[in-house]
C-alpha positions as CSV (number, residue, x, y, z in Angstrom):
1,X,0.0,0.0,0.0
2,X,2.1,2.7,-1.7
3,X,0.4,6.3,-0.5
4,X,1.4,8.7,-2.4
5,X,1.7,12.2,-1.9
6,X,-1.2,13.5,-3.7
7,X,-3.2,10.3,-2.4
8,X,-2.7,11.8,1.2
9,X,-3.1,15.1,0.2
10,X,-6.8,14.0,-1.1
11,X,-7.5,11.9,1.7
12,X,-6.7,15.2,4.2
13,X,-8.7,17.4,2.1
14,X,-11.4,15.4,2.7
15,X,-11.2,14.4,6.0
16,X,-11.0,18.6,6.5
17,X,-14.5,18.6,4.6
18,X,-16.0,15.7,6.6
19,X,-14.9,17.9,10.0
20,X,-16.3,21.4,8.3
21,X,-19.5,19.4,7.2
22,X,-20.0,17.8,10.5
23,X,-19.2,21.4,12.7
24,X,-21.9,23.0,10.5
25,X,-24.3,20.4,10.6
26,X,-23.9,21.0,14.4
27,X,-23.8,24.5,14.5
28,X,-26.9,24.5,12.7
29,X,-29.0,22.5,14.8
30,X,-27.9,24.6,17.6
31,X,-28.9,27.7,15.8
32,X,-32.8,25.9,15.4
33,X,-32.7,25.1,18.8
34,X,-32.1,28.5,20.1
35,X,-34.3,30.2,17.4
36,X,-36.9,27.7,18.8
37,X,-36.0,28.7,21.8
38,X,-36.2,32.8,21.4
39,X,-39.8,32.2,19.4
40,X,-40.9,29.9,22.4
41,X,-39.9,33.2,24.9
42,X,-41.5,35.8,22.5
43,X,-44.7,33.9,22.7
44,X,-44.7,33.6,26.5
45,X,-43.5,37.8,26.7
46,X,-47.0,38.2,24.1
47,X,-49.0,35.9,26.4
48,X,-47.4,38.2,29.5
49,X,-48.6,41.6,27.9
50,X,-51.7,40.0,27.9
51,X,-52.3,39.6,31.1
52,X,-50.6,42.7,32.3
53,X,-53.1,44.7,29.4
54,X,-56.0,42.7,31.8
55,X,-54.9,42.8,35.2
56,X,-54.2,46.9,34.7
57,X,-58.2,47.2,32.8
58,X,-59.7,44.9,35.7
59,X,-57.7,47.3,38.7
60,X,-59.2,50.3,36.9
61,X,-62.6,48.5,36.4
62,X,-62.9,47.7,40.3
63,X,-61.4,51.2,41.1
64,X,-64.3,52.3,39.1
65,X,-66.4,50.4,40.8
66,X,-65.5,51.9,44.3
67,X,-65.6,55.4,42.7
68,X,-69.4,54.5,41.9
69,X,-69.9,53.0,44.9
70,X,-69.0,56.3,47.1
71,X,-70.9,58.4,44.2
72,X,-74.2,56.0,44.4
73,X,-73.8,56.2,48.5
74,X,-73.7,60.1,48.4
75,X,-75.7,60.8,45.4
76,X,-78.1,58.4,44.3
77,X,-78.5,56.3,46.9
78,X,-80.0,53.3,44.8
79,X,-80.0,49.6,46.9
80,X,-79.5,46.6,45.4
81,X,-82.5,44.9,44.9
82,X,-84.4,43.0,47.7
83,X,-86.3,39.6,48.1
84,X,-89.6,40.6,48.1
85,X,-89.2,42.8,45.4
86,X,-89.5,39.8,43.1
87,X,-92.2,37.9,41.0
88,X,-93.6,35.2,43.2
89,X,-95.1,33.0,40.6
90,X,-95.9,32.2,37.0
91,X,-99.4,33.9,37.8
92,X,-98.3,37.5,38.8
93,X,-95.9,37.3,36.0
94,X,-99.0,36.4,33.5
95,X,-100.6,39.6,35.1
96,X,-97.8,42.0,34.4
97,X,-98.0,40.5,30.6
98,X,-99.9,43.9,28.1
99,X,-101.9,43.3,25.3
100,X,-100.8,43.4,21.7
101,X,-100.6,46.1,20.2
102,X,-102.6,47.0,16.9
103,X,-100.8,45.7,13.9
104,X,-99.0,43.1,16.4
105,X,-98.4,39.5,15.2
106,X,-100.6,36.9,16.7
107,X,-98.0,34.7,19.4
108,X,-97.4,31.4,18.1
109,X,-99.5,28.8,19.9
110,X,-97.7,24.4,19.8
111,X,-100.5,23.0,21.8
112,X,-103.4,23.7,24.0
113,X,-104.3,21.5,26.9
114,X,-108.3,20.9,27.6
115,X,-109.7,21.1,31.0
116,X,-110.0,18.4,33.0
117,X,-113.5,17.3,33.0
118,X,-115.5,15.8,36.2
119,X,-115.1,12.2,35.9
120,X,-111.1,13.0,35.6
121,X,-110.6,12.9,32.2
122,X,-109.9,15.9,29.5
123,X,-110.2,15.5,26.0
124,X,-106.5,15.7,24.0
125,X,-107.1,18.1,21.2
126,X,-104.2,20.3,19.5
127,X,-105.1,23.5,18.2
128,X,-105.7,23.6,14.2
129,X,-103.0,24.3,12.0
130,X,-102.8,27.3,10.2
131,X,-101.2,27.7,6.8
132,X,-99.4,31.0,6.5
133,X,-99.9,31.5,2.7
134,X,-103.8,31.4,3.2
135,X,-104.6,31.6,6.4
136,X,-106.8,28.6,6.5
137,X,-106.9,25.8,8.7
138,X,-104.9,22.9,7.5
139,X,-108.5,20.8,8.4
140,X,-110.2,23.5,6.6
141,X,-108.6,22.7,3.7
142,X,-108.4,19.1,4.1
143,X,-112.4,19.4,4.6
144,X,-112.9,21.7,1.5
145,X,-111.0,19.2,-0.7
146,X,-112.5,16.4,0.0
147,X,-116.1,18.1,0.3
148,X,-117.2,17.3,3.7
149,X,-119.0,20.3,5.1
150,X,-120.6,19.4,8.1
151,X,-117.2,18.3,9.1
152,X,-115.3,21.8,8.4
153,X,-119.0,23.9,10.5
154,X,-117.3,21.3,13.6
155,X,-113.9,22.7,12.9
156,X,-114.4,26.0,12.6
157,X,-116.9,26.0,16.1
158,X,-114.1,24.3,17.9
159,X,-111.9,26.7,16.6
160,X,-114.1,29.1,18.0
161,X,-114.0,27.3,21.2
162,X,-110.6,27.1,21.8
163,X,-110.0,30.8,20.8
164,X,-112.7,31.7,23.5
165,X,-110.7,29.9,25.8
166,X,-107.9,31.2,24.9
167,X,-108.8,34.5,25.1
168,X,-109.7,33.9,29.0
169,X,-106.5,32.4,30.0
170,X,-104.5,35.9,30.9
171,X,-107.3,36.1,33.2
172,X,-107.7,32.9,34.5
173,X,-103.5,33.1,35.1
174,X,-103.7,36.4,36.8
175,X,-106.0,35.4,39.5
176,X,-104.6,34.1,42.7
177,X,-105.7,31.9,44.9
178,X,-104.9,30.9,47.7
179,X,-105.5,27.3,49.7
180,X,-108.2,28.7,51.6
181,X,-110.0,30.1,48.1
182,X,-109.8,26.7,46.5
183,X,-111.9,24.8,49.4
């Protein structure tokens, strides 16, 4: 194994190339992991100002809020609201309700429930359906196409019926009674 002289010179240039390729293979990855690093510390100084920007609106916010407090307690004097200052039921809050006004849109009614009748039992009837194009009862129309009249006169009293009813219910909600008015 005769080296010769430009054999070894070769071999060294290359093993100089191998050592610089390997060094900057290195000294990249440590460039990543510190740009990693710095991007990592710029999110967390972002997410910091943050919550500085917050902390300093929520201290004036409560300063505020003693400000008002001394103003309402010399000036104002509102109180915060009190117990029996609320609704105590389903039926006062019927009676505050106001009627609609002229031009208003007729409330949307799902279902109506039938009294209760004296042997215990009430009759389950949903209100009619009403077709917005016409304005006619979905039996109505039903009825009209098939021809049976005496069937849509039924309807159209029931209708009547449950609109009467319906139009005594704010009424029948607003009254109170109490334990010794049911007996």
């Amino acid at each position: 194994m005769n080296l010769t002289r430009d054999r070894v010179h070769s071999i060294g240039w290359m093993t100089v190339l191998l050592v610089c390729g390997a060094f900057s293979l290195a000294l990249m990855l440590r460039v990543n992991a510190v740009k990693s690093h710095v991007a990592g510390n710029e999110k967390r100084i972002v997410y910091l100002q943050r919550d500085i920007e917050f902390l300093e609106t929520e201290f004036q916010t409560r300063s505020n809020q003693q400000q008002l407090k001394m103003l309402n307690e010399v000036e104002f004097g509102y109180e915060a609201p009190r117990a029996e200052q609320y609704i105590e039921g389903e039926r006062q809050l019927a009676a505050l309700g106001k009627a609609p006004a002229p031009g208003a849109p007729k409330p949307i009614r799902y279902a109506s429930a039938d009294p209760i009748t004296e042997d215990g039992e009430g009759a389950s009837r949903l209100l009619a359906m009403v077709s917005p194009i016409s304005g006619e009862a979905a039996a109505e129309v039903t009825n009209k196409s098939t021809g049976d009249e005496r069937k849509a006169k039924d309807d159209k009293a029931e209708a009547r019926a449950l609109a009467r009813e319906a139009r005594n219910l704010g009424e029948r909600l607003a009254r109170i009674e109490t334990a010794g008015d049911a007996q």
